[in-house]
N, C-alpha and C positions, 0 to 999 in steps of 0.2 A: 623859751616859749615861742618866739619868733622862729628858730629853726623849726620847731616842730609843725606850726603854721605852714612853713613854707615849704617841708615836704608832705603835707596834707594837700597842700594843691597841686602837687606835681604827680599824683597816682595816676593818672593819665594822662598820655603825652599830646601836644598839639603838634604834631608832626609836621603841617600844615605852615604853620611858625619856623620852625627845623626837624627836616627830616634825619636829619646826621645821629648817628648814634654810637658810640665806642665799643658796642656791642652788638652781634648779628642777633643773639636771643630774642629779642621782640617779635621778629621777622619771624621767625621759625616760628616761634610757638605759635603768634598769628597765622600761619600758614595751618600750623595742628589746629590749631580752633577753628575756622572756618570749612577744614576737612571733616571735622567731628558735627560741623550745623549740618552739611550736605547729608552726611551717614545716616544724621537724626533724622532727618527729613524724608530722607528717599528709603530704610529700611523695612519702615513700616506700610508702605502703601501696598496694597495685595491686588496688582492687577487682574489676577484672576475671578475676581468678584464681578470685576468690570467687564469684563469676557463677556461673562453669565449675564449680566443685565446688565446692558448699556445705558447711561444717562448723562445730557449733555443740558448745561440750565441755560446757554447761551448760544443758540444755533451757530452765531459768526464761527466759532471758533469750532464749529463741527470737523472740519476739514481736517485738524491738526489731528485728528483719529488715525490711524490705519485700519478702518474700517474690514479692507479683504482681509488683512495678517495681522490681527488684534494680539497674536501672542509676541509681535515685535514690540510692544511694550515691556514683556517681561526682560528680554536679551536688553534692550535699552536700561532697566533698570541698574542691571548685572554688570552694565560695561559700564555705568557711570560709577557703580561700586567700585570698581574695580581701578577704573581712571583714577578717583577722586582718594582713593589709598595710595596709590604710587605719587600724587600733589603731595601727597603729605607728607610721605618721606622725601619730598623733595627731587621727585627724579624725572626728567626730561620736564621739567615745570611748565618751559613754552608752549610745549603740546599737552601733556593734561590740562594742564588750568584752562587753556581754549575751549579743550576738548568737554574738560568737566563742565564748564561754562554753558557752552553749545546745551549740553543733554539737560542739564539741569533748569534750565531756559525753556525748556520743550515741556521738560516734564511742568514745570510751571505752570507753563500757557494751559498743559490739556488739566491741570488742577483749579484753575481759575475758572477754564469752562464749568466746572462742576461744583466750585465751591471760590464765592471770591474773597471769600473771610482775610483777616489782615495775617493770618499764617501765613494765608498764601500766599498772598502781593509779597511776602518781606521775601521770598525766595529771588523778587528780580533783583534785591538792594543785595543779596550775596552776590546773585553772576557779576554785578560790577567787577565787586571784590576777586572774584575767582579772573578776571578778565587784566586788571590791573598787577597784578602777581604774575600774570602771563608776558604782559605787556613788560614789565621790571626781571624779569627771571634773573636775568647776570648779577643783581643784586644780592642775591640771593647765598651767601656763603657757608650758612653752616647749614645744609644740604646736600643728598645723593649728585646733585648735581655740581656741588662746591668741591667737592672730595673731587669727583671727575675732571673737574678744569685744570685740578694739578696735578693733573697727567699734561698739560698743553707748557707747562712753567719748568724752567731748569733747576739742576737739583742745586746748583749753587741757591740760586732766588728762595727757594722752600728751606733751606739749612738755615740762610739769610736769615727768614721769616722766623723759623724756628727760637734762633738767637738772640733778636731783637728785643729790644726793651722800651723801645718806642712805643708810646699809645697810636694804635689802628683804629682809623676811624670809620662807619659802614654807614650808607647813604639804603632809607626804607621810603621810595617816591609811592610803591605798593599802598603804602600804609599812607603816605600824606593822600595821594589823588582818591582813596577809599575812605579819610575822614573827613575831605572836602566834598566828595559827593553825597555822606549821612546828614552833614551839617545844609548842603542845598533840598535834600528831601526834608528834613525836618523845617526848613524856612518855609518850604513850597506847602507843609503842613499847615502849619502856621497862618499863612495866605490865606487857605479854601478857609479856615472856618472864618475869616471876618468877608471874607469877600467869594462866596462860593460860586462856583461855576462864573469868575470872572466877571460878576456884578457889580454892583456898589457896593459900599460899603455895609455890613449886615454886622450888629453888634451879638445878635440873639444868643450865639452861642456861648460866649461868657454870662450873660444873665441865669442870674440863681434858676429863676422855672425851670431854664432848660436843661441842664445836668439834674436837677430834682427830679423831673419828668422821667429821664434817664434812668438815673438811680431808681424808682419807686416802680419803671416799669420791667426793670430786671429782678427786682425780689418780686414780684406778681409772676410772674413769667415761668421764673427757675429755683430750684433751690440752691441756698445760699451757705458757704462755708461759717459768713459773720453777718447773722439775719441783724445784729443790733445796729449797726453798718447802717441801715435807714435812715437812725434818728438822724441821721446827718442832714436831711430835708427840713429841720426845723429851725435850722441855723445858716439861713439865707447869706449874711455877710460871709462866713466861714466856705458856701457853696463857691460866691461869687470869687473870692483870693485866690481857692484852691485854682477857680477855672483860668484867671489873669494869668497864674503864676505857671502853668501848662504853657500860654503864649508867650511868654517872657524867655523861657527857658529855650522853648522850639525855636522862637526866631533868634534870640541870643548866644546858642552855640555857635554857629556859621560866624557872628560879628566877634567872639571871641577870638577863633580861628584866623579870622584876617587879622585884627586886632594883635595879635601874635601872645596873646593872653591866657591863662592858665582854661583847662578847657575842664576842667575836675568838676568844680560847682555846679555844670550844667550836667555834664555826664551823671554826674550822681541825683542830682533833681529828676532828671527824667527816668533813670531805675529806679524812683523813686513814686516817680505818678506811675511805671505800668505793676510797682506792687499794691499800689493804692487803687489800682482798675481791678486787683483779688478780691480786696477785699470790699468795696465799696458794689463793685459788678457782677464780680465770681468770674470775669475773663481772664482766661489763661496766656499770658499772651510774653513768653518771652524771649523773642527770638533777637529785640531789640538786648536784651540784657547778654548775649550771646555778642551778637555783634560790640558793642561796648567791651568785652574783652580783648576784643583786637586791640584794643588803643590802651592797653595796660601797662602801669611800668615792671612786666616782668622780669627785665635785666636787674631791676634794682632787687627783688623778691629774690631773684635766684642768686646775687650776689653774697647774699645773708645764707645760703646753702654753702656754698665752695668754703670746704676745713681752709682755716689760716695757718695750719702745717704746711712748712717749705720741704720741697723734696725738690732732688737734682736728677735729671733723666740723661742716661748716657746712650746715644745710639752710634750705628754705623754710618759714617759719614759717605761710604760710599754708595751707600744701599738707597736707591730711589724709592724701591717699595716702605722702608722704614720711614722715610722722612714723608711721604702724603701719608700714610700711616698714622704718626702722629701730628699731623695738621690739625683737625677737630677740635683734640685735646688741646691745642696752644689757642684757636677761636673761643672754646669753653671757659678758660683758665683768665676769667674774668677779675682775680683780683692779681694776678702777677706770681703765682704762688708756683709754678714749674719753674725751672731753670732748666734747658739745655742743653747739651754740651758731647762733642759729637772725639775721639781720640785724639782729633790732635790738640785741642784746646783744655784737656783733661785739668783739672785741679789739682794740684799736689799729690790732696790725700787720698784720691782715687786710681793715682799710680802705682804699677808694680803692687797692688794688693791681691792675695796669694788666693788661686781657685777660680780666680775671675778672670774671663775672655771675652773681649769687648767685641771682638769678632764675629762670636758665634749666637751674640743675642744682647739685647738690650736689657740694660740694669739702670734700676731707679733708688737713692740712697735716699733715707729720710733725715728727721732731724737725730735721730740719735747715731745715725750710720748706719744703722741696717739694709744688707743690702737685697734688691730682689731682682731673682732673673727672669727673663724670659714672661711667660703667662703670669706668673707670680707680678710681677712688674704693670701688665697693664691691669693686671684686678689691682693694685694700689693707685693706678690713676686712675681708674674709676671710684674709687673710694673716695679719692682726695678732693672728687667733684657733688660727694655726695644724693646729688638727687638721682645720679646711679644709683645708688645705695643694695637698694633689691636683689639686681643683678648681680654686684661685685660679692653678695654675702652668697647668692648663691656658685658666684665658680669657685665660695670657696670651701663648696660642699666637697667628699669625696666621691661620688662619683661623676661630677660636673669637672671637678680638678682632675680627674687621670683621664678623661677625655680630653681636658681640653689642653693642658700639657703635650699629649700625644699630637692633637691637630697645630700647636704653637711649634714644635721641636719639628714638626714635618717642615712646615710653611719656609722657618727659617734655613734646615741644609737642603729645599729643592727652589729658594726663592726666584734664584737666577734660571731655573730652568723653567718655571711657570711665570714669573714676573719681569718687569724690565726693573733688574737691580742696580747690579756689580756696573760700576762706572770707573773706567783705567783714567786714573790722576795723569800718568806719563804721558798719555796717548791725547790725554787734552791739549796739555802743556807745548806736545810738540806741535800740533793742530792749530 
């Protein structure tokens, strides 16, 4: 009962406490989530509407228009698309994330001009995000850009890596300095409503009237998903806890955070009050519940994915392109469940077995022996990783498999003439 307690508090991580993680997955897929808020966010705006009729509700920020060349909104849309997909696969991060940053920032500013609803302010608490991911890139390993760096690394170092059975540990400052900066907005939230516009002290907004006032003026106003949802105005103690427990929560993440304290109970309290803004309001408002997936323990979710089947990978030990090749897969291979193993270190029963040439492709054995070559090979590490799953069923359609056999059987007899492979053991030796 105790264990289960204690990883009910840990479904989200206080990074902030420690960033260090044994796994790059959080990183990454926080990198895919907040690529996916930007997409939601920026797909649907039709600046062509705006073309046609211009409206600005807050003159200051008139200026941020391009007024002469109003269709330079649309190209800006397109190149933030565009930016903010290559973040996500990870590639040249320091400049998209900047970049996506920058646009996404702009695009903000001229949304705010026109609407300053809390959709839109949550757009500046991402550029942080997108800023911070820029600012950490190197961090960043299971990424377009992870893959790349080990083209900078010897192929001894990646075999090394490869073989190892050492726990690697990966450092997400991304993700602490982006759940230190949700944790000071939500304080700074917290603040205005007892002391707004930097006054004194002002209690009103926790007092029952005021959320009743509230509530009673949004079912007059709109209509309501849960019209029963009112009677909540008759039960003034129950107005008054919900609204305490809103500031407890706001200012008590941050103190968590330093605190170096489980950061769950708050996280999930406050995805808590913006479902209860649905149904009590009818405001839609989840962009906060978006963000809150950044700080997920999804290494641990996806560790409960990767098969507990042991399979043993044989590659070429001289081959550079094979060994960054299967980098990912050993980054992936979060429970220990690959093993290794490059000719000269072969296992017994993998020698001298009859039809097989280690030379000419890579073979992966499972537990029963079975062995697979070549494309065959890496569809069963993909399998072995399961949340592939999709993919590896589809190359093992036929007409995906005799393409993709053809593209695997090319790759490997022109690898040296397209790739930096073949590496002379002699020629190091004497070197």
């Amino acid at each position: 009962m105790r264990t289960q307690l204690r990883s009910l508090g840990s479904v989200f991580v206080n990074y902030v406490a420690d960033p260090v993680r044994d796994s790059p997955v959080n990183l990454a897929v926080a990198r895919l989530v907040i690529a996916f808020y930007v997409v939601w966010k920026t797909a649907w705006i039709d600046w062509g509407i705006f073309i046609e009729v211009p409206f600005v509700a807050f003159d200051e920020y008139a200026f941020l228009f391009p007024t002469t060349y109003p269709q330079l909104l649309v190209v800006e849309k397109y190149l933030l698309l565009v930016s903010v997909l290559l973040f996500a696969v990870g590639y040249r991060i320091r400049l998209t994330g900047f970049l996506s940053g920058l646009i996404f920032g702009h695009i903000g500013l001229l949304r705010f001009s026109m609407n300053g609803s809390g959709g839109t302010t949550a757009i500046f608490i991402s550029v942080y995000f997108l800023f911070f991911f820029a600012l950490f890139a190197s961090q960043d390993e299971l990424s377009a850009d992870g893959v790349r760096r080990t083209g900078q690394r010897s192929l001894d170092s990646l075999i090394a890596q490869l073989k190892s059975t050492t726990s690697t540990t990966f450092r997400a400052d991304a993700l602490k300095y982006s759940l230190l900066a949700l944790g000071i907005i939500y304080f700074g939230s917290a603040f205005d409503k007892l002391f707004p516009d930097l006054q004194k002290f002002q209690p009103e907004w926790v007092m029952p009237y005021n959320l009743s006032r509230i509530v009673t003026t949004f079912h007059v106003t709109r209509d309501q998903l849960f019209p029963f949802s009112q009677e909540v105005v008759n039960y003034p103690v129950l107005v008054f806890v919900m609204a305490t427990t809103v500031l407890a929560l706001e200012a008590g993440l941050i103190v968590a955070m330093l605190a170096k304290r489980s950061i769950t109970p708050f996280i999930l309290g406050l995805a808590g009050f913006k479902f209860s803004s649905i149904v009590l309001l009818g405001i839609f408002f989840g962009d906060a519940v978006i963000f809150f997936l950044l700080f997920f323990t999804w290494d641990t979710a996806y560790r409960r994915l990767v098969s507990s089947r042991r399979v043993d990978v044989v590659f070429d030990e001289r081959c550079y392109f094979c060994a960054r090749s299967l980098y990912p897969f050993k980054l992936l291979d979060v429970n220990d469940t690959m093993t290794f193993y490059s000719q000269s270190d072969l296992p017994e029963q993998y020698r001298n077995r009859k039809g097989i040439d280690y030379s000419t492709a890579m073979y992966l054995f499972d537990e029963d022996g079975n062995a697979y070559r070549g494309y065959w090979a890496f569809r069963e590490l993909l399998r072995q990783l399961r949340v592939f799953a999709p993919l590896a069923w589809a190359m093992g359609t036929r007409p995906v498999a005799a393409v993709g056999e053809r593209i695997y059987e090319y790759v490997a007899a022109n690898r040296s003439r397209h790739f930096v492979c073949s590496v002379d053991f002699d020629a190091e030796t004497e070197l």
